[in-house]
Backbone bond lengths (Angstrom), bond angles and torsions (degrees), N, CA, C in turn:
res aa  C-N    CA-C-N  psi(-1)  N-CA   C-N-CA  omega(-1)  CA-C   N-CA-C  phi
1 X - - - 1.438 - - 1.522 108.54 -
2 X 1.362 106.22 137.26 1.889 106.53 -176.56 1.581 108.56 -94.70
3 X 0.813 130.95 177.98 1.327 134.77 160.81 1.717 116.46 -70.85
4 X 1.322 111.06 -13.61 1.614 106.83 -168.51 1.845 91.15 -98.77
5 X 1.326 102.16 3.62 2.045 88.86 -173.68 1.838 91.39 -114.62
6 X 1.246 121.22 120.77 1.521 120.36 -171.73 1.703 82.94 -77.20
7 X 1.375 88.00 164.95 2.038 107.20 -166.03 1.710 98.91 -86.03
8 X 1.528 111.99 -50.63 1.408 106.11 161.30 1.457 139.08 -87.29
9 X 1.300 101.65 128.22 1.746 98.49 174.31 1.422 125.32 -70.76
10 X 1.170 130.87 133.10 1.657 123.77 -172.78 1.858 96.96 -85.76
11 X 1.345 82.05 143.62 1.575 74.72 156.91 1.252 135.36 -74.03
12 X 1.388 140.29 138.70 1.113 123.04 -156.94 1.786 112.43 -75.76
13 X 1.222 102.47 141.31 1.662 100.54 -172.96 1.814 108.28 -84.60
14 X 1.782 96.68 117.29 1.011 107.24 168.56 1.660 100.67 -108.66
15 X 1.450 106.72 157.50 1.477 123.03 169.09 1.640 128.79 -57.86
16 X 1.033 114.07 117.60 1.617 129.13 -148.23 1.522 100.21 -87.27
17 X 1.251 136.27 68.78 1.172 151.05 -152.01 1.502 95.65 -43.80
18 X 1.875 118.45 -62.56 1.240 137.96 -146.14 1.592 93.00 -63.72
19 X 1.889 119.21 -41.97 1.235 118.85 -155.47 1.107 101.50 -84.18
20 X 1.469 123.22 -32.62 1.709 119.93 -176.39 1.623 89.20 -67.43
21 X 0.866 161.23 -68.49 1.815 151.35 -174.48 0.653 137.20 -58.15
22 X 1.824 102.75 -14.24 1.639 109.46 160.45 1.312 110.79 -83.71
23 X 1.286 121.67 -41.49 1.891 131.61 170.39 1.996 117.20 -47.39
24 X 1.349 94.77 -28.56 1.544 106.53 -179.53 1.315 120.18 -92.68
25 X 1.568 120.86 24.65 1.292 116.53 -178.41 1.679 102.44 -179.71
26 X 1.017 129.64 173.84 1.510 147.17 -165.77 1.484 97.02 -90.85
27 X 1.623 108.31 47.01 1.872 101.69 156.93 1.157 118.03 -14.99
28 X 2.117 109.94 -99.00 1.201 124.44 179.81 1.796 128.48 -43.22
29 X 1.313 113.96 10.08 1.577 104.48 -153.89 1.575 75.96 -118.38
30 X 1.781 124.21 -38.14 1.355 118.62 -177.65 1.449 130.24 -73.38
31 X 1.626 97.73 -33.79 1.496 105.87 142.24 1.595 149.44 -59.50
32 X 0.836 115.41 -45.84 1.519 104.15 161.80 1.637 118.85 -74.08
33 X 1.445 104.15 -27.11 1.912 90.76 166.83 1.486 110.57 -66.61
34 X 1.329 110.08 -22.84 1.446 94.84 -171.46 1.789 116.93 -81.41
35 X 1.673 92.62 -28.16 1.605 112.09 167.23 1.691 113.10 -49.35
36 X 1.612 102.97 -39.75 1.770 106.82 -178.68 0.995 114.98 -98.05
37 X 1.560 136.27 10.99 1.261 138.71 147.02 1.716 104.98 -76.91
38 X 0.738 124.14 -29.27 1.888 109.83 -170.80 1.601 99.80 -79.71
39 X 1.096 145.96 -61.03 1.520 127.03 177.12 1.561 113.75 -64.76
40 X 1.128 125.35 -16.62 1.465 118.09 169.19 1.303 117.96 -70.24
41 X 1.742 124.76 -22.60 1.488 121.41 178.18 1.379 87.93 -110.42
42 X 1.076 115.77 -40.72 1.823 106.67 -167.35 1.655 103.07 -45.88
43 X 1.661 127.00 -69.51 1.272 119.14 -158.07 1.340 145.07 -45.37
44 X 1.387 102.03 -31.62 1.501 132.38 -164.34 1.230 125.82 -93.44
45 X 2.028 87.51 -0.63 1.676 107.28 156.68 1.270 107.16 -142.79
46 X 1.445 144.77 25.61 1.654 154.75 143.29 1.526 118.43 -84.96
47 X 1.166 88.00 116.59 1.690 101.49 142.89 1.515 137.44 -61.67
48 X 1.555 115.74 142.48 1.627 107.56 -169.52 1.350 97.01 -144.29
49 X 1.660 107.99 119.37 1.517 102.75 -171.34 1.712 87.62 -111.98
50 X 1.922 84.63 148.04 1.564 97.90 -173.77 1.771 97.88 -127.11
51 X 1.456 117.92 93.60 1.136 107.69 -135.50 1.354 156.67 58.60
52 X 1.410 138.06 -111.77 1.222 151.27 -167.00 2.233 94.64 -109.20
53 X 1.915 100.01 -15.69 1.374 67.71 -164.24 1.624 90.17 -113.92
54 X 1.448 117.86 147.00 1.509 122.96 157.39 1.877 133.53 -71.31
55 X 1.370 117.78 111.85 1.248 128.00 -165.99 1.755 84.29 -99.33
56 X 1.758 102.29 109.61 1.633 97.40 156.04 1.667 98.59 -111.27
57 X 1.565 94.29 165.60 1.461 110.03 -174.06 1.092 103.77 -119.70
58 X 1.426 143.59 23.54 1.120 112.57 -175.66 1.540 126.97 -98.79
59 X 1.415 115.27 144.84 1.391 123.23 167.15 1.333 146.58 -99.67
60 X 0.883 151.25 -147.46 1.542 146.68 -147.36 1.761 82.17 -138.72
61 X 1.014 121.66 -44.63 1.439 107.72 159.54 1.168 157.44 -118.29
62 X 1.973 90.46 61.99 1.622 116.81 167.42 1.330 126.85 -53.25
63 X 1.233 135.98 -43.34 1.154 124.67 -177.46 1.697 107.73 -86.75
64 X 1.341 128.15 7.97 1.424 107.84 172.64 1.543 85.15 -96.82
65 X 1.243 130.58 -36.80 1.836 117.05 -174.14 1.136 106.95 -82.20
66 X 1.924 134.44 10.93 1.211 104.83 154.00 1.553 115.69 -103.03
67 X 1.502 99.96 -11.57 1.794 112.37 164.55 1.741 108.23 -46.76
68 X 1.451 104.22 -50.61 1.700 118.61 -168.42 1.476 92.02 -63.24
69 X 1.182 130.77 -59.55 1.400 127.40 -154.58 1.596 102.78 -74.54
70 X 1.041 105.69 -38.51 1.892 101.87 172.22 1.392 132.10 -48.15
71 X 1.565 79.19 -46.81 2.163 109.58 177.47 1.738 107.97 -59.53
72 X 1.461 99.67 -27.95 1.255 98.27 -168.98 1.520 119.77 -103.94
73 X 1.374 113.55 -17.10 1.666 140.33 140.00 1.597 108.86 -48.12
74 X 1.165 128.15 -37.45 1.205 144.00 -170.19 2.073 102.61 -89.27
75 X 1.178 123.20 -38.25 1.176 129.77 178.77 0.932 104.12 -59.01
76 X 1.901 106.38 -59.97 1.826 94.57 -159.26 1.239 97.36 -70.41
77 X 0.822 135.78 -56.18 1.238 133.47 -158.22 1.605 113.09 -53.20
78 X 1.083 124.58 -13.50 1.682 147.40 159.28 1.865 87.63 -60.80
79 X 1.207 106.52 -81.88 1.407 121.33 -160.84 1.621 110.18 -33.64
80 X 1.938 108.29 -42.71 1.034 96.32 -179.29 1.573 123.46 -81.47
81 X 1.489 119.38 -37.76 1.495 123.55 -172.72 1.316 112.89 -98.07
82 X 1.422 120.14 6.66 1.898 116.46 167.64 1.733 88.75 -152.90
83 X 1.835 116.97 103.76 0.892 102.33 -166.87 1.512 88.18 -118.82
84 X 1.023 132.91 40.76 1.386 150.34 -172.50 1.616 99.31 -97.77
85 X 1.172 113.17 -28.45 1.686 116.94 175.39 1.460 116.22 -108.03
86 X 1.275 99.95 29.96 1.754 109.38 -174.78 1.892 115.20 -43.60
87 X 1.316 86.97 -44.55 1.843 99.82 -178.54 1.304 99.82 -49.53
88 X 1.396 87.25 -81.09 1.853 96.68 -166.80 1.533 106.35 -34.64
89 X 1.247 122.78 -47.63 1.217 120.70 -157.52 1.419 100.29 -69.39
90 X 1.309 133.50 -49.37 1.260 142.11 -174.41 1.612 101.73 -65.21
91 X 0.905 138.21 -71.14 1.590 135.21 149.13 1.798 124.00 -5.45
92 X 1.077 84.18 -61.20 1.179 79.39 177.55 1.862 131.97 -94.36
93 X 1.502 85.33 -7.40 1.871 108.95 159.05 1.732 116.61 -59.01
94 X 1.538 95.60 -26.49 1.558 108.17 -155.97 1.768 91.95 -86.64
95 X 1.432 111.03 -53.38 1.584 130.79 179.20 1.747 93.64 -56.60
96 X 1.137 145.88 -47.94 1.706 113.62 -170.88 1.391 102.03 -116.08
97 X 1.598 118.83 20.49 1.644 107.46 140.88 1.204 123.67 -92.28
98 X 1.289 120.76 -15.23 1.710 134.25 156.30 1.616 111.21 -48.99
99 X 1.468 101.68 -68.56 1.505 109.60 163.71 1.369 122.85 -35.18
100 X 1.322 109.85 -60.44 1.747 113.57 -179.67 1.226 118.20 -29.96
101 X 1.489 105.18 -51.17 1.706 112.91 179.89 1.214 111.43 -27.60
102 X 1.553 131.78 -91.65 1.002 117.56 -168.47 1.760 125.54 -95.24
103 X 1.462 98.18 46.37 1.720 97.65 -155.71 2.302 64.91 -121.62
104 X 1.417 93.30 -36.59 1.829 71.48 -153.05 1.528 103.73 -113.09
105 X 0.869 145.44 90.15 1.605 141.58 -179.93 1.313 100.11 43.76
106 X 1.398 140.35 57.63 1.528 122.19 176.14 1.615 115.11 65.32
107 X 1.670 104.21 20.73 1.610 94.55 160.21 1.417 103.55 89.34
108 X 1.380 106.79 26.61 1.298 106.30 -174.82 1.900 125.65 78.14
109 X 1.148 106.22 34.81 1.640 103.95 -152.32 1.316 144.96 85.39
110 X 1.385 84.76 3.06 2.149 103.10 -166.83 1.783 97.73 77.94
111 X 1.402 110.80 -28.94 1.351 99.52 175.74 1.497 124.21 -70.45
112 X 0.943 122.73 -42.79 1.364 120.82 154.83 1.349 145.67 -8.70
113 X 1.743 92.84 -74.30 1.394 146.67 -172.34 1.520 94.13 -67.14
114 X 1.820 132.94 -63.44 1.278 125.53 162.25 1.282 111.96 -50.57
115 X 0.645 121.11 -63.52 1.966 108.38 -160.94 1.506 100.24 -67.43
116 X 1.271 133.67 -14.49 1.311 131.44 -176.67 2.126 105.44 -78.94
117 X 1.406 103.27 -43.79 1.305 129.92 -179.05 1.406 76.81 -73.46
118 X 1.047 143.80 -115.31 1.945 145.98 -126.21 1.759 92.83 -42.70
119 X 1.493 103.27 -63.29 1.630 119.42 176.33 1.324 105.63 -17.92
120 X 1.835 119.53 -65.43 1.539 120.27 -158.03 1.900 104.52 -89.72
121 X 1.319 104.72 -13.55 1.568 94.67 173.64 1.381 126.51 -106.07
122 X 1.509 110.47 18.09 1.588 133.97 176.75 1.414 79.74 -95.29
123 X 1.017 136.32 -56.43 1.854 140.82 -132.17 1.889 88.15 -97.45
124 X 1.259 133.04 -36.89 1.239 134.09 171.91 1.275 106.26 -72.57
125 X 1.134 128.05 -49.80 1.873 125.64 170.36 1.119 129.16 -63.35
126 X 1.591 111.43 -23.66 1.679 110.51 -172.82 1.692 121.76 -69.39
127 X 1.135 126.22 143.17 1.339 132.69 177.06 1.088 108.92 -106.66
128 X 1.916 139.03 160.17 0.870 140.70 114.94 1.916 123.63 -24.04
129 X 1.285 89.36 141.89 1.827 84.79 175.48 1.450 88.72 -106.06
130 X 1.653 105.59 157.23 1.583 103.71 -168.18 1.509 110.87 -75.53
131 X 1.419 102.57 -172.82 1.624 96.69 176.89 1.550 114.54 -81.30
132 X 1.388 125.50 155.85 2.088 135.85 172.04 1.753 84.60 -26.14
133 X 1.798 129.68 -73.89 1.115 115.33 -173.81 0.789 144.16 -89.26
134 X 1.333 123.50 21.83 1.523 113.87 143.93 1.821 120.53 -82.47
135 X 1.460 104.30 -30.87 1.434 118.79 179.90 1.643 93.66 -54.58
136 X 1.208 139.21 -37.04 1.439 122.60 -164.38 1.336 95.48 -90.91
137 X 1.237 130.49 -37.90 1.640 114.08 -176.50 1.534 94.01 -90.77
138 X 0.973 134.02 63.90 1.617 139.22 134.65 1.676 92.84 -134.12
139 X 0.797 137.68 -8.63 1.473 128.90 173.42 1.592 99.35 -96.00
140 X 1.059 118.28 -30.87 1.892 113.43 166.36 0.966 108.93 -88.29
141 X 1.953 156.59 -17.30 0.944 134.89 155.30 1.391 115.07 -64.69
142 X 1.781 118.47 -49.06 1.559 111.63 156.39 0.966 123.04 -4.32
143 X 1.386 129.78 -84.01 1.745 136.06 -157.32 1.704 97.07 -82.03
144 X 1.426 127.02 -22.30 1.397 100.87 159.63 1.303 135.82 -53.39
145 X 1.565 112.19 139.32 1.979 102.45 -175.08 1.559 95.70 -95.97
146 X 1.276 138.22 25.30 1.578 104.06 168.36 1.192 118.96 99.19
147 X 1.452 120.32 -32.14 1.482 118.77 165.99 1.411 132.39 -67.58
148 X 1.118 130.76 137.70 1.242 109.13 168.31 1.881 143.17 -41.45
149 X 0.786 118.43 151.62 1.358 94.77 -175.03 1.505 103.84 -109.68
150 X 1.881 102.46 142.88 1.803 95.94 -153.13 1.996 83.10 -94.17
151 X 1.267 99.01 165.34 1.468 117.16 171.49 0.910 132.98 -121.83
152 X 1.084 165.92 161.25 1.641 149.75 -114.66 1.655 91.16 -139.56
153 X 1.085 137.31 -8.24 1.156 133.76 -178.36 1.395 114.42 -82.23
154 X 1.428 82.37 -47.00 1.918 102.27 -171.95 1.883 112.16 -67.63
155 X 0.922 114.15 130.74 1.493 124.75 173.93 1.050 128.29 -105.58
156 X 1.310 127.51 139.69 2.015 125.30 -160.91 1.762 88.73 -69.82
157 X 1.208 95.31 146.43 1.467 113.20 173.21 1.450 108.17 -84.26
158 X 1.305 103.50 113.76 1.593 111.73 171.82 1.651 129.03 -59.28
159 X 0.851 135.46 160.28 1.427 145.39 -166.25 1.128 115.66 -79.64
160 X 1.283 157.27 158.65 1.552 144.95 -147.71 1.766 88.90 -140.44
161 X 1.879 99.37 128.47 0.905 94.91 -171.88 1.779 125.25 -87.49
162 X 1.301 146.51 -174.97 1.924 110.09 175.95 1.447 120.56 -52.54
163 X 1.563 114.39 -34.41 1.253 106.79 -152.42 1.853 86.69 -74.95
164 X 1.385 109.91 -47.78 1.843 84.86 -175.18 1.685 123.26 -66.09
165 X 1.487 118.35 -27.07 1.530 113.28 167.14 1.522 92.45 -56.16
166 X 1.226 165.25 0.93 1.390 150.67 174.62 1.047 103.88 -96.42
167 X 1.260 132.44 -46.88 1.633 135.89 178.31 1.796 102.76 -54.29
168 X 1.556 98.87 -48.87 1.350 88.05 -158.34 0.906 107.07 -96.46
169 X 1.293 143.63 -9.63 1.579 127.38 141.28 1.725 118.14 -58.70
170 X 1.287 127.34 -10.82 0.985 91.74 -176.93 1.912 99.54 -109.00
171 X 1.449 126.80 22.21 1.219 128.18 156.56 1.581 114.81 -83.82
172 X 1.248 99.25 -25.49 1.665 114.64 -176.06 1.743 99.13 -128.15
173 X 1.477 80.71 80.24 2.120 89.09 162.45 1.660 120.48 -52.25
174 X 1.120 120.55 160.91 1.554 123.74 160.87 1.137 101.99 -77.13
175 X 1.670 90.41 130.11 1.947 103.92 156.16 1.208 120.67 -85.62
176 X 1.398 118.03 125.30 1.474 121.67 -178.02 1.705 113.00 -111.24
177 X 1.566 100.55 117.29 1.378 121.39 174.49 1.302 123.39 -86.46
178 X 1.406 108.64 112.47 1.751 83.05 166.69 1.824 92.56 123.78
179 X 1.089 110.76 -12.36 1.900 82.31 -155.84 1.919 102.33 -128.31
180 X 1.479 91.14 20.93 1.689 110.08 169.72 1.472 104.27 -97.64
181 X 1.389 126.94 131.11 1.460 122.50 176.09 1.697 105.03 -61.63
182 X 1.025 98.66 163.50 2.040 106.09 -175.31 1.692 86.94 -101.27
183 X 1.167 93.78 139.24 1.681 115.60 167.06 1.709 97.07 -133.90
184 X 1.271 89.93 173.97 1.996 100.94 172.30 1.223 110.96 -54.94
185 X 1.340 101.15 -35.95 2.152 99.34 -168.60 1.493 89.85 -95.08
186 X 1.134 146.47 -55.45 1.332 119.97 -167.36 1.800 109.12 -65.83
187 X 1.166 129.16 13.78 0.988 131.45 -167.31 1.870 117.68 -106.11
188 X 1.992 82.36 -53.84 1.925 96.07 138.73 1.019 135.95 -91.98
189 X 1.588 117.30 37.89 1.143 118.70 -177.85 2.070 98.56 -111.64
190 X 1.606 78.62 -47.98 1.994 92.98 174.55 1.579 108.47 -51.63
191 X 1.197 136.75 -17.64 1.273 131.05 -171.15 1.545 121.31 -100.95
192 X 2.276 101.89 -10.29 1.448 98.22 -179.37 1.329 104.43 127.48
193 X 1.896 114.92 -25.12 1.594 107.61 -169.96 1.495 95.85 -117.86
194 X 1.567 108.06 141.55 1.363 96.82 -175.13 1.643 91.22 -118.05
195 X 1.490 109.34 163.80 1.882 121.22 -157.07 1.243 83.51 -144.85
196 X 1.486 86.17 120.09 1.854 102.83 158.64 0.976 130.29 -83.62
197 X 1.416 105.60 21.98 2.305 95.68 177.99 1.475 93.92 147.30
């Protein structure tokens, strides 16, 4: 073996279908809403045996916490395949895990209710990452310092010799400030309004 042949072979890099689609949309924000929708409809019609004894939960308002938990099964799942409505969706993830509270056993356990809350304010925060080209022209404005950049066309402006500072002061007189007495009208006159008398 030489030094120019590395000892391990890489695998060759193919394109990670799952990760480019997870990177292009509010993965994590559709997942855990969808995680805090299943105990918010699940409880309020499950049984939970703790041993020998059976804990049912149910309430008088099961079908609005299994409406909530659907809606919110229904979000992420928004979040992931139309993530163009990320806000709303996250917004409104936040509005029927609030609700849950007292619609579903405490929101599903409080467990719910968190992952429903983290779920809709991942999905309200998430951004697009920009596109390959714009990322490179912020990596080429980066290493620019700020100066102008000179061009080969352009030529340093030469120095003006007396006789033309004479010309061109005397096409362009000095303005003199200051050495007119102030009256009322020159006073509304300095501001834009001029007074006839």
């Amino acid at each position: 073996m030489s030094a120019e042949i590395p000892a391990s072979r890489e695998v060759p890099k193919k394109e990670n279908r799952f990760k480019v689609w997870r990177q292009t949309r509010p993965f994590w924000a559709g997942l855990f809403t969808m995680i805090g929708g299943v105990p918010i409809a699940y409880l309020p019609y499950g049984d939970m045996r703790l041993g020998n004894v059976t804990l049912a939960m149910q309430t008088t308002a099961g079908a609005g916490a299994l409406i909530i938990g659907v809606l919110l099964i229904t979000l992420g799942l928004t979040m992931w395949f139309q993530p163009i409505v990320r806000v709303f969706a996250g917004v409104a993830t936040i509005v029927l895990a609030l609700v849950s509270i007292p619609v579903s056993n405490f929101g599903g356990l409080v467990v719910g209710y968190l992952f429903a809350v983290i779920g809709g304010g991942m999905s309200a925060a998430w951004a697009p990452a920009p596109p390959a080209e714009e990322n490179d022209e912020a990596e080429a404005d980066a290493e620019h310092d700020g100066r102008p950049e000179a061009s080969e066309e352009a030529a340093p402006v030469p120095a003006l010799d007396p006789e033309t500072e004479a010309m061109v002061a005397a096409v362009f007189p000095e303005q003199r400030e200051g050495t007119q007495p102030l009256t009322d009208t020159t006073i509304d006159a300095k501001g834009g309004r001029n007074s006839a008398g």
